[in-house]
C-alpha positions as a Markdown table, in Angstrom:
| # | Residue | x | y | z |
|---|---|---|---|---|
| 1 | Unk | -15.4 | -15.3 | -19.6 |
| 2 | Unk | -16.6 | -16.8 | -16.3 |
| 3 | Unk | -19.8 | -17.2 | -15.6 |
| 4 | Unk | -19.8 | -18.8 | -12.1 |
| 5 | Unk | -20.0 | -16.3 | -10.3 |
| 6 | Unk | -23.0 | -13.9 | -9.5 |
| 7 | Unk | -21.6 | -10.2 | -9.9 |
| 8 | Unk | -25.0 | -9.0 | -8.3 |
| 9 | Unk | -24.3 | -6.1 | -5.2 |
| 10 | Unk | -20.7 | -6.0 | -5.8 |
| 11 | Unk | -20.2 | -9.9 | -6.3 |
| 12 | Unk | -20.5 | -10.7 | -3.0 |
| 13 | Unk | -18.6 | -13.7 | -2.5 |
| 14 | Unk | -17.6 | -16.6 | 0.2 |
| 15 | Unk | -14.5 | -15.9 | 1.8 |
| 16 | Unk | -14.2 | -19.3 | 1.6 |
| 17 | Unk | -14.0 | -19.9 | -1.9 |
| 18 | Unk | -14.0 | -23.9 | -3.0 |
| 19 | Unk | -10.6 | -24.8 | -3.2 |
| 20 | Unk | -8.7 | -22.9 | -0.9 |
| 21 | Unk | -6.2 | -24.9 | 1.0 |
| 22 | Unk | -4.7 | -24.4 | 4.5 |
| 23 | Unk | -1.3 | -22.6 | 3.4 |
| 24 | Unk | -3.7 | -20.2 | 1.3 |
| 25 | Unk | -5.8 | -19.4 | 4.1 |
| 26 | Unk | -2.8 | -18.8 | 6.2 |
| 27 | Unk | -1.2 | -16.8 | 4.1 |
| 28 | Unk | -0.7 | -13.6 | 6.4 |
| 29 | Unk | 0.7 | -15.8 | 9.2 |
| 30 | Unk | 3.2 | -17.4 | 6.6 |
| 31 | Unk | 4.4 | -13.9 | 5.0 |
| 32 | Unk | 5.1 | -12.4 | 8.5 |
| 33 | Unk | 7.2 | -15.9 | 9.5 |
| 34 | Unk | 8.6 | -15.6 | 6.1 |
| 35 | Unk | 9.8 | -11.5 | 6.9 |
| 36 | Unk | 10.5 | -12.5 | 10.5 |
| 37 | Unk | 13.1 | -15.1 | 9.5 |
| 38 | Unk | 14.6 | -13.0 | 6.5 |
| 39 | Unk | 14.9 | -10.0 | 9.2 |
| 40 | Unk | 16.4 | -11.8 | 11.8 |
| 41 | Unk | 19.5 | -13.3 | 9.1 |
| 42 | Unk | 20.1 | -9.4 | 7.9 |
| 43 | Unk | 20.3 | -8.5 | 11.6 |
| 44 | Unk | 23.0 | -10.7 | 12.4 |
| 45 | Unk | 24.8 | -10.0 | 9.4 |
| 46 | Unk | 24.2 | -6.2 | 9.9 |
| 47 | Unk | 25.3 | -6.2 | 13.6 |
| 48 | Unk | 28.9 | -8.3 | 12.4 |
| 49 | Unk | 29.2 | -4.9 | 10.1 |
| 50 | Unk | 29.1 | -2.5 | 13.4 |
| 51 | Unk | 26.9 | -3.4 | 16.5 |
| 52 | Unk | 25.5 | 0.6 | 15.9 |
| 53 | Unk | 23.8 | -0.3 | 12.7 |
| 54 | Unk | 21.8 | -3.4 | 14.7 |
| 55 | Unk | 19.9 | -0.8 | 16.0 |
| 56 | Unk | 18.8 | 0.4 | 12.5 |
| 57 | Unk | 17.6 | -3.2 | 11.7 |
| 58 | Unk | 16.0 | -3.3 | 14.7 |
| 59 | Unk | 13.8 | 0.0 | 14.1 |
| 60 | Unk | 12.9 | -1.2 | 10.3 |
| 61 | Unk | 11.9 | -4.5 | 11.8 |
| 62 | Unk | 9.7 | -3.5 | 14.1 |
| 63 | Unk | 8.2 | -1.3 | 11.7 |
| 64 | Unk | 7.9 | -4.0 | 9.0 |
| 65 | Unk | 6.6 | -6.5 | 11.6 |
| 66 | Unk | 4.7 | -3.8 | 14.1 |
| 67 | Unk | 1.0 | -3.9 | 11.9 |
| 68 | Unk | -0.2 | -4.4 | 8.5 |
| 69 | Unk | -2.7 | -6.3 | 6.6 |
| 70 | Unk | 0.3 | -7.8 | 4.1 |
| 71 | Unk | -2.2 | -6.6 | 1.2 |
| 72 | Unk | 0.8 | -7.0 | -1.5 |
| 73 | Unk | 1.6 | -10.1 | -0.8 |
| 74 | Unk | -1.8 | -11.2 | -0.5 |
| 75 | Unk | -2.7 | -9.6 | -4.1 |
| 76 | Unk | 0.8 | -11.2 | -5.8 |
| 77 | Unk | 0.0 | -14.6 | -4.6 |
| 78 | Unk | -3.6 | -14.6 | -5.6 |
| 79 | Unk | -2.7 | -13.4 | -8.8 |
| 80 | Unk | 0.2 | -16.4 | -8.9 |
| 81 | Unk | -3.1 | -18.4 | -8.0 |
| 82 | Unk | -4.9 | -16.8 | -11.0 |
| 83 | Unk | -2.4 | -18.4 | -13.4 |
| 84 | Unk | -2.6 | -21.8 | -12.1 |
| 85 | Unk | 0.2 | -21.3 | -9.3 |
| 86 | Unk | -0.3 | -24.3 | -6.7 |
| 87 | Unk | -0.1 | -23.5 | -3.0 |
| 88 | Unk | 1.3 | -27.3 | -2.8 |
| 89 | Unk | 3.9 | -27.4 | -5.4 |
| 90 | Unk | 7.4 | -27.7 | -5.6 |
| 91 | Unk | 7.9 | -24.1 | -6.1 |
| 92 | Unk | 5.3 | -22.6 | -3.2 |
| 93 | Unk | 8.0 | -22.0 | -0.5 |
| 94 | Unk | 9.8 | -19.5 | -3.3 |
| 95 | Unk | 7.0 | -18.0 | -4.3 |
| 96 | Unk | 5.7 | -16.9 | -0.8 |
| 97 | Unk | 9.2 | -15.9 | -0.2 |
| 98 | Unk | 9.5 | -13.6 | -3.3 |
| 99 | Unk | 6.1 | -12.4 | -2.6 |
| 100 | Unk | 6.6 | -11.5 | 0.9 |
| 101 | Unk | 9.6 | -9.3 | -0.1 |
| 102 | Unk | 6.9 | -6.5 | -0.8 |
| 103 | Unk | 6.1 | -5.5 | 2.5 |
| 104 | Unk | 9.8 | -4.3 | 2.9 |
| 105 | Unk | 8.7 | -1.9 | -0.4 |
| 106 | Unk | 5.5 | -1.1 | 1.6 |
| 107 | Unk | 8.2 | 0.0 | 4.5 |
| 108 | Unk | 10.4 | 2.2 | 2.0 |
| 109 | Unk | 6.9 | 3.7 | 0.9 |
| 110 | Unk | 5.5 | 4.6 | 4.2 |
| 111 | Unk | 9.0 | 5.7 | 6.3 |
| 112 | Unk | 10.1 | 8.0 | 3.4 |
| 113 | Unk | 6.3 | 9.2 | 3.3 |
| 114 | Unk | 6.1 | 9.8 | 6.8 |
| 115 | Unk | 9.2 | 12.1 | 6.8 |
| 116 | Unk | 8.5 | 14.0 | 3.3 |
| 117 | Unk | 4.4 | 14.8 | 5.4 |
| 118 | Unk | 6.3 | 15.6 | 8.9 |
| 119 | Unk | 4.0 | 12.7 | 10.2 |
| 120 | Unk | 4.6 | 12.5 | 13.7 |
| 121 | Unk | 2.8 | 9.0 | 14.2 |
| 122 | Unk | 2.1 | 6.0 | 12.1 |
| 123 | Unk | 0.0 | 3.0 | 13.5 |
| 124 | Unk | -0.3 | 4.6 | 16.7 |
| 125 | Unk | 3.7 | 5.2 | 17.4 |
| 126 | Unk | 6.2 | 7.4 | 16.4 |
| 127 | Unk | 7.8 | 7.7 | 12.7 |
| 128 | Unk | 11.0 | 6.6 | 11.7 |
| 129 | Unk | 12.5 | 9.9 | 11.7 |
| 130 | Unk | 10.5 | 11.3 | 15.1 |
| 131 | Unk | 11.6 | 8.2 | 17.0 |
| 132 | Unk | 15.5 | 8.8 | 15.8 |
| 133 | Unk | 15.4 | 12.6 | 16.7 |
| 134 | Unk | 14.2 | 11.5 | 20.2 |
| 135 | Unk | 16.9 | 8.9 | 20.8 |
| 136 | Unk | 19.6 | 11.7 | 19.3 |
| 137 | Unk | 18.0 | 14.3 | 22.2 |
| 138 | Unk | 18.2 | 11.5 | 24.7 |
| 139 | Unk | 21.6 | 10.7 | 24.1 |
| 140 | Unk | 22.7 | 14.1 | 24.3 |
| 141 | Unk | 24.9 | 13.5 | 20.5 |
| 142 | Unk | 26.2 | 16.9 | 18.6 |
| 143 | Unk | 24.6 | 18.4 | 16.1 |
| 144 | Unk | 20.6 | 19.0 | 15.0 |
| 145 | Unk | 18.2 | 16.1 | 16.5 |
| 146 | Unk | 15.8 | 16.6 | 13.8 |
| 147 | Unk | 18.5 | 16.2 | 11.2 |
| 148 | Unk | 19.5 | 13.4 | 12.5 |
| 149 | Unk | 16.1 | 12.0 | 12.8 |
| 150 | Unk | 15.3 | 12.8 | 9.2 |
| 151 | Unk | 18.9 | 11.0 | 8.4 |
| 152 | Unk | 18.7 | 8.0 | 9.8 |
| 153 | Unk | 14.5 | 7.2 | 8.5 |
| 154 | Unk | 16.1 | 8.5 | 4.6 |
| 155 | Unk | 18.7 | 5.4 | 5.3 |
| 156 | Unk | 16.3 | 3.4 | 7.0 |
| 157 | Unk | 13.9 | 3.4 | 3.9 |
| 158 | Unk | 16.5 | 3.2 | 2.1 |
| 159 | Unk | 17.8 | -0.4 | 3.4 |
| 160 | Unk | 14.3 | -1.2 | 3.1 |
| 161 | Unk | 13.7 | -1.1 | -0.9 |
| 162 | Unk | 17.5 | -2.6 | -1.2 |
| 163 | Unk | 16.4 | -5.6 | 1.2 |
| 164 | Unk | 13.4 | -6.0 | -1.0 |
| 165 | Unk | 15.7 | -6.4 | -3.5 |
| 166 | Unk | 17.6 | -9.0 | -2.0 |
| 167 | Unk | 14.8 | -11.3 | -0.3 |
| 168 | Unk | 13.2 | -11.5 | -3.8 |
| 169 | Unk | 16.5 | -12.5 | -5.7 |
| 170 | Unk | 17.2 | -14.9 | -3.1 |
| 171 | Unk | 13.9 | -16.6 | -2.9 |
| 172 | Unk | 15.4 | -19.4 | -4.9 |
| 173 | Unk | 13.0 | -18.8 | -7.8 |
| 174 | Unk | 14.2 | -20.4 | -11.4 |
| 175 | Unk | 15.7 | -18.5 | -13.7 |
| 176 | Unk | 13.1 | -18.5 | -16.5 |
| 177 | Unk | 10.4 | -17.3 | -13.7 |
| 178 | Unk | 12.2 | -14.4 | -11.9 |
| 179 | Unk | 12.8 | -13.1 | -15.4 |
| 180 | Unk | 9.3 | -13.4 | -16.6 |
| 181 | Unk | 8.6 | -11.6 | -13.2 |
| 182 | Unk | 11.6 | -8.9 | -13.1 |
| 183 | Unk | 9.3 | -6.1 | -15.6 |
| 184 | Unk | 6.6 | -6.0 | -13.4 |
| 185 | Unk | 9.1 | -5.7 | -10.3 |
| 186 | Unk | 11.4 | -2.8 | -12.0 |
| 187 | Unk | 8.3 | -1.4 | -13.4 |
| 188 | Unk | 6.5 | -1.4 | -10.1 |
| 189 | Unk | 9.4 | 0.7 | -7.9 |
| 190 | Unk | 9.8 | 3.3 | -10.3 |
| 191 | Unk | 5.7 | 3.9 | -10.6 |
| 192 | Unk | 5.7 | 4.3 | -6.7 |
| 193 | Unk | 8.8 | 6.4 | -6.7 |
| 194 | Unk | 7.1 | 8.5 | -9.5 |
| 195 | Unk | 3.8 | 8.9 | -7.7 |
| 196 | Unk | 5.8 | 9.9 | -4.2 |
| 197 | Unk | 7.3 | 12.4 | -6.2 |
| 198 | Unk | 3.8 | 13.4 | -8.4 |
| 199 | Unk | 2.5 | 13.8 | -4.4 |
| 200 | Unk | 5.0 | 16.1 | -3.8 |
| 201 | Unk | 4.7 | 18.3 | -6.7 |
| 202 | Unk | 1.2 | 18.6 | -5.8 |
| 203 | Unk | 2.2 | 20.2 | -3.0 |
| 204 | Unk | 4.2 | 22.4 | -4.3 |
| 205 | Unk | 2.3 | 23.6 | -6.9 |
| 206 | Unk | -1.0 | 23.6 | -5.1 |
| 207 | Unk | -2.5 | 21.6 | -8.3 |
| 208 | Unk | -5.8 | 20.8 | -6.6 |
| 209 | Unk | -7.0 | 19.3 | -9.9 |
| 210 | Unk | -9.4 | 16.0 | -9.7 |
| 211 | Unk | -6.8 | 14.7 | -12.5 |
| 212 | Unk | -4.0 | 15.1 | -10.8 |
| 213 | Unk | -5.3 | 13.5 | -7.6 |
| 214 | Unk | -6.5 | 10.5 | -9.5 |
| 215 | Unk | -2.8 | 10.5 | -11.1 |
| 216 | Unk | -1.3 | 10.2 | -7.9 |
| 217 | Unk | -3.4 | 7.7 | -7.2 |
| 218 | Unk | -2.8 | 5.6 | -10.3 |
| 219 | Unk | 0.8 | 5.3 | -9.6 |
| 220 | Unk | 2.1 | 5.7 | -6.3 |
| 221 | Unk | -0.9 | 3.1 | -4.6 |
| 222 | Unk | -2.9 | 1.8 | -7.4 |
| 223 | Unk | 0.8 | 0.4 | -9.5 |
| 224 | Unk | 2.4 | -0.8 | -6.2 |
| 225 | Unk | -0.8 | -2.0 | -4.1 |
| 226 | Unk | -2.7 | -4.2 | -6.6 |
| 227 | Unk | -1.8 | -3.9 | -10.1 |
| 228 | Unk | 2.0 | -5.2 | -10.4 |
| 229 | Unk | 1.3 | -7.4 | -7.2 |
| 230 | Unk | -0.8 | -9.2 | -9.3 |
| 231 | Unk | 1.0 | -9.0 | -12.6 |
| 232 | Unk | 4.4 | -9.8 | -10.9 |
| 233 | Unk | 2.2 | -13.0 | -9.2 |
| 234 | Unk | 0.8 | -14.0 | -13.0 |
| 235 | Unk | 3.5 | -13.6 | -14.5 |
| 236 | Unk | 5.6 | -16.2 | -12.0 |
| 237 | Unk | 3.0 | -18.6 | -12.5 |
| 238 | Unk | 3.5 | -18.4 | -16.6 |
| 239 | Unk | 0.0 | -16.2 | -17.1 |
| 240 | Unk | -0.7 | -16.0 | -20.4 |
| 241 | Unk | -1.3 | -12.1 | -22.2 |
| 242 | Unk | -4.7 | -12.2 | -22.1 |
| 243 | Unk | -4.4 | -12.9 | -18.2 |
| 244 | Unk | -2.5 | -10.5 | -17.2 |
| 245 | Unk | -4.6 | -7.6 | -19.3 |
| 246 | Unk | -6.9 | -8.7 | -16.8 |
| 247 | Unk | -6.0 | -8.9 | -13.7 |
| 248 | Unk | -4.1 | -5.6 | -14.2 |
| 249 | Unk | -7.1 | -4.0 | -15.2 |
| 250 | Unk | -8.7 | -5.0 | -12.2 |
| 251 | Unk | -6.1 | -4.0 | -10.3 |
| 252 | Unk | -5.1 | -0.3 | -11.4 |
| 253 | Unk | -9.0 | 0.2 | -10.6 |
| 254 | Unk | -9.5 | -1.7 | -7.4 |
| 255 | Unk | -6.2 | -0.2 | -6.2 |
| 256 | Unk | -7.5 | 3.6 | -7.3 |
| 257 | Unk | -10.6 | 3.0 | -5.1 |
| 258 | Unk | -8.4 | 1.7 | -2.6 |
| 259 | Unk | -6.8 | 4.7 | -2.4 |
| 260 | Unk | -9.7 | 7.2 | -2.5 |
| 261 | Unk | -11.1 | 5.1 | 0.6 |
| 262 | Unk | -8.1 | 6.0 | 2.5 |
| 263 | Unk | -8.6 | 9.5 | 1.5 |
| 264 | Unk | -12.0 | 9.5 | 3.2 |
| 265 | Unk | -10.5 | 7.8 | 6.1 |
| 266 | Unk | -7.5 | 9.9 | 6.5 |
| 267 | Unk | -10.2 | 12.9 | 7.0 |
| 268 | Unk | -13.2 | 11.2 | 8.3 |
| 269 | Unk | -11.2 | 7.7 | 10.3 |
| 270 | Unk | -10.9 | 7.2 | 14.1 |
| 271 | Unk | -7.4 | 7.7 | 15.0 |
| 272 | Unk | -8.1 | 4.9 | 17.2 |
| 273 | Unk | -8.6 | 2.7 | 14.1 |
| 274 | Unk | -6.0 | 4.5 | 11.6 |
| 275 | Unk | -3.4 | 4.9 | 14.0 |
| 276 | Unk | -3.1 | 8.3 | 13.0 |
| 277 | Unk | -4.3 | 11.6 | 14.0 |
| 278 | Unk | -7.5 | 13.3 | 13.2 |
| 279 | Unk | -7.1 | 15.1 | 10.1 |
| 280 | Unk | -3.7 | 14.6 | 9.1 |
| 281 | Unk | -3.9 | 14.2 | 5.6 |
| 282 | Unk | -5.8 | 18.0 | 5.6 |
| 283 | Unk | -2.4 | 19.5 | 8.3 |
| 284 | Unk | -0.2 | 17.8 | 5.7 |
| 285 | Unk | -1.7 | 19.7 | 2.7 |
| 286 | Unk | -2.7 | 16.4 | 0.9 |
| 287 | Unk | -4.1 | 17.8 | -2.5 |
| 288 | Unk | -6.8 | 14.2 | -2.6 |
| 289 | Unk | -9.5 | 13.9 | -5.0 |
| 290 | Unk | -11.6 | 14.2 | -2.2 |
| 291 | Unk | -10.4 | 17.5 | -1.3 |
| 292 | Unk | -10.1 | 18.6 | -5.2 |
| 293 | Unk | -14.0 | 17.9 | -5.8 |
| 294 | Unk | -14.4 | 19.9 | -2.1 |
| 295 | Unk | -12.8 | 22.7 | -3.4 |
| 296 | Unk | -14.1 | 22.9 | -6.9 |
| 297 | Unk | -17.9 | 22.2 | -5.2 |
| 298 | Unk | -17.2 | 25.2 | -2.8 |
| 299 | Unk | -15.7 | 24.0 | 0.6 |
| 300 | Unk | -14.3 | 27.2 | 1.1 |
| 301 | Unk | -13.1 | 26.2 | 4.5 |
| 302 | Unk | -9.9 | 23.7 | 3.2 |
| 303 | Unk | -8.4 | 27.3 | 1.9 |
| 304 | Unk | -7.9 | 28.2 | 5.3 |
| 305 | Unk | -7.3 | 24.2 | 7.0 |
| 306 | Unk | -5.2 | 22.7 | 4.0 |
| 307 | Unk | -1.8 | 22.7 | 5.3 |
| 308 | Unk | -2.3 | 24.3 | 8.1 |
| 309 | Unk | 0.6 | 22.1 | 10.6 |
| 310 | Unk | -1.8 | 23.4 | 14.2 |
| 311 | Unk | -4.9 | 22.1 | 12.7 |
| 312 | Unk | -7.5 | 21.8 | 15.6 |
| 313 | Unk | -10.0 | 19.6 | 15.8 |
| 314 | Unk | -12.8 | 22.2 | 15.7 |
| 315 | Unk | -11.4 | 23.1 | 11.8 |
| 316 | Unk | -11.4 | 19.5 | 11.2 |
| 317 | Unk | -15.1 | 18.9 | 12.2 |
| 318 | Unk | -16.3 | 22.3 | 10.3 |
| 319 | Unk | -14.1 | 20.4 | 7.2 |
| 320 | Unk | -16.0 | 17.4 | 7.5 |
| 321 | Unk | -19.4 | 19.2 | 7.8 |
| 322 | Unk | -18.6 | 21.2 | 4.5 |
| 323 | Unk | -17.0 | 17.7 | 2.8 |
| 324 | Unk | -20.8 | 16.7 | 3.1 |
| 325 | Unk | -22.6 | 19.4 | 3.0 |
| 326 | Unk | -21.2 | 20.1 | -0.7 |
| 327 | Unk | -21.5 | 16.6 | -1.8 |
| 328 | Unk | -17.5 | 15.4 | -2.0 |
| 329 | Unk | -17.9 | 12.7 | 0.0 |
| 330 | Unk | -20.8 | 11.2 | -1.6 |
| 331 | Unk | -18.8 | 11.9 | -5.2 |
| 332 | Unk | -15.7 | 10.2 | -3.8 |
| 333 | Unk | -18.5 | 7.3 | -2.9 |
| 334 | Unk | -19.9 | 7.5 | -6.2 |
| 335 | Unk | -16.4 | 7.0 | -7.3 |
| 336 | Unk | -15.2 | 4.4 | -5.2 |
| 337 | Unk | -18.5 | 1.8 | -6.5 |
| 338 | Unk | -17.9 | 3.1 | -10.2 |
| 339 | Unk | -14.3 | 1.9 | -10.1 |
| 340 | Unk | -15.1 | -1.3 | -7.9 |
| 341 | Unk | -17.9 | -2.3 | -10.6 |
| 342 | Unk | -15.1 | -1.6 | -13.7 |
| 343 | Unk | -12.8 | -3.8 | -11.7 |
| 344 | Unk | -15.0 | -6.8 | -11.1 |
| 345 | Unk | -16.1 | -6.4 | -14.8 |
| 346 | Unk | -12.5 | -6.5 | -15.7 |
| 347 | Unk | -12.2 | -10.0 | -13.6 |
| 348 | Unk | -15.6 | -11.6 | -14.8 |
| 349 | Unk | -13.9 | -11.3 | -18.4 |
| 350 | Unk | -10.3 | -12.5 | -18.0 |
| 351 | Unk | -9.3 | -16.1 | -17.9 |
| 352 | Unk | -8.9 | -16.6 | -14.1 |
| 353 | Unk | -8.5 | -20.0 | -12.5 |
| 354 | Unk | -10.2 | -21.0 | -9.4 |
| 355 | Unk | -10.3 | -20.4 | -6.4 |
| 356 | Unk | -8.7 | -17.1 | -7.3 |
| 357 | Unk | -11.5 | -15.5 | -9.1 |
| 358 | Unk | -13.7 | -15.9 | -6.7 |
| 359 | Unk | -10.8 | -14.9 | -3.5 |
| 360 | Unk | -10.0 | -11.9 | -5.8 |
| 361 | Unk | -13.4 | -10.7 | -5.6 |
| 362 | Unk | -13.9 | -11.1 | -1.9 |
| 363 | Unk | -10.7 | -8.9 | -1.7 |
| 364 | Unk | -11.9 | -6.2 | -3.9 |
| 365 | Unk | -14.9 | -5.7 | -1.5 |
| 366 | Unk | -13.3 | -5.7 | 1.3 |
| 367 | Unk | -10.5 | -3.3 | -0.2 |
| 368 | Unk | -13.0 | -0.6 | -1.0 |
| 369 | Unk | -15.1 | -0.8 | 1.7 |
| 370 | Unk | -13.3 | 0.1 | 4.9 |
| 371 | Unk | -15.0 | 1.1 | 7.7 |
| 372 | Unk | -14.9 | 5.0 | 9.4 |
């Protein structure tokens, strides 16, 4: 157990933790170098295969490249850190490589979840499939432009999560460390899968349960956000059992409140800061543990706004005011600091090497407590 560290108010931490180096503290800079360079050798090799699919490559790049805080890689290499992993050893250069190739399963994610909500905008622009059913109207081709649209972002996503694939496998990694790593990678892509689907269901069904929200959670953002990120990182590094029990246990929760946050913010955000508009989770019917505890305290008013495609602002402000008013948002709160405490519990007691534990921390707070 650790004991250097005082777990007072959350564990608030330095974000500067003794013995961080440079290439640690530039680690966001480094991961989109690392994508920039991978993306530009698949173009070339994609454009040799027909100049038409160039423009394909060119759409998923600027989506991988267009925003992001690289939270996965971020979360795999501090838990590679955790195990002993060292930023200036011989096998660094792989391991940000392999670590990196998790914002192209981010992009998989987020395109095939923008066209399964009819999203219209993500980060402020046009989805995949919106921005593909435009440049089919534009270019005056046969057929349906929506179709087309929907097409091109299921292919799109598509080349994303095979390219993940590929950038990992060719990140020069030994043999004896990608296969220590490969369970929490397979394991990983079939929770989010799973969880995508679970969200859909949801939907569906109309299950507006708090358990199945929380199940969602678990597996399509919690699995793929934090936990495996960090277990794939450990395990690279050679983490020991113990380790690992750890710093998955942090993750699964820190990665639940995670999620729960962006709940509150995809109801309560600035679409100036989300990049998305006001209330789009509500239009798109999102069955959230927010607005499961809204409806089971009595918001009566998400019966009449929850999937409701015309949503006006007016509805979303009276769905705020009853969010409030009935107490979902401080339960969601409530929630959010339960989980965040478990999770920095979880971290005190496994075996985690400097500066990670204290880095890991700093990330959990800053994970969970997002700004409006």
């Amino acid at each position: 157990m650790r004991v250097s560290r005082d777990t007072a108010d959350h564990g608030r931490v330095s974000h500067h933790p003794i013995g961080m180096t440079d290439k640690d503290r530039a680690l966001p800079a480094r991961v989109e170098q690392a994508l920039t360079t991978y993306l530009a050798s698949r173009r070339a090799s994609g454009e040799a295969m027909d100049p038409s699919f160039a423009s394909a490559v060119d759409a998923l790049s600027d989506f991988v490249l267009g925003g992001g805080k690289r939270i996965r890689p971020t979360y795999a290499w501090w838990g590679w850190r955790a195990a002993g992993g060292d930023p200036d050893g011989e096998l660094a250069a792989e391991v940000l490589t392999a670590v990196s190739s998790l914002e192209l399963i981010q992009a998989c994610a987020l395109i095939h979840d923008d066209l399964m909500d009819a999203s219209s905008v993500r980060r402020g622009k046009p989805t995949v499939h919106i921005a593909f059913g435009a440049r089919h109207r534009e270019q005056g081709w046969l057929g349906s432009s929506e179709r087309f649209g929907m097409s091109a972002a299921v292919l799109i996503g598509d080349v994303a999560l095979a390219w993940a694939d590929d950038m990992l496998f060719a990140a020069g990694l030994p043999a004896d460390v990608l296969r220590r790593m490969s369970e929490p990678w397979r394991d990983m892509r079939t929770e989010m899968l799973a969880g995508q689907y679970l969200d859909v269901l949801t939907q569906a069904t109309g299950d507006s349960s708090p358990d199945a929200a929380l199940r969602i959670d678990r597996l399509k953002t919690a699995a793929y956000t934090v936990e495996r990120p960090l277990h794939m990182g450990a395990a690279m590094a050679g983490g020991s059992p113990e380790l690992i029990d750890g710093l998955r246990a942090f993750g699964a929760d820190i990665g639940v409140a995670f999620q729960l946050r962006d709940d509150l913010l995809g109801v309560f955000g600035d679409p100036e800061v989300t990049g998305k508009p006001a209330g789009d989770d509500l239009a798109e019917g999102k069955r959230t543990l927010l607005v499961a505890l809204g409806m089971q305290f009595g918001a009566d008013v998400l019966d009449i706004a929850l999937g409701k495609p015309d949503l006006d602002l007016e509805t979303v402000e009276e769905v705020r005011r009853a969010l409030v008013d009935v107490g979902a948002v401080d339960a969601v709160e409530e929630r959010i600091e339960e989980l965040t405490k478990s999770a920095l519990a979880a971290l005190d007691d496994a075996p985690v090497a400097e500066p990670a534990a204290t880095k890991l921390a700093d990330l959990a707070i800053s994970s969970t407590k997002r700004a409006f």
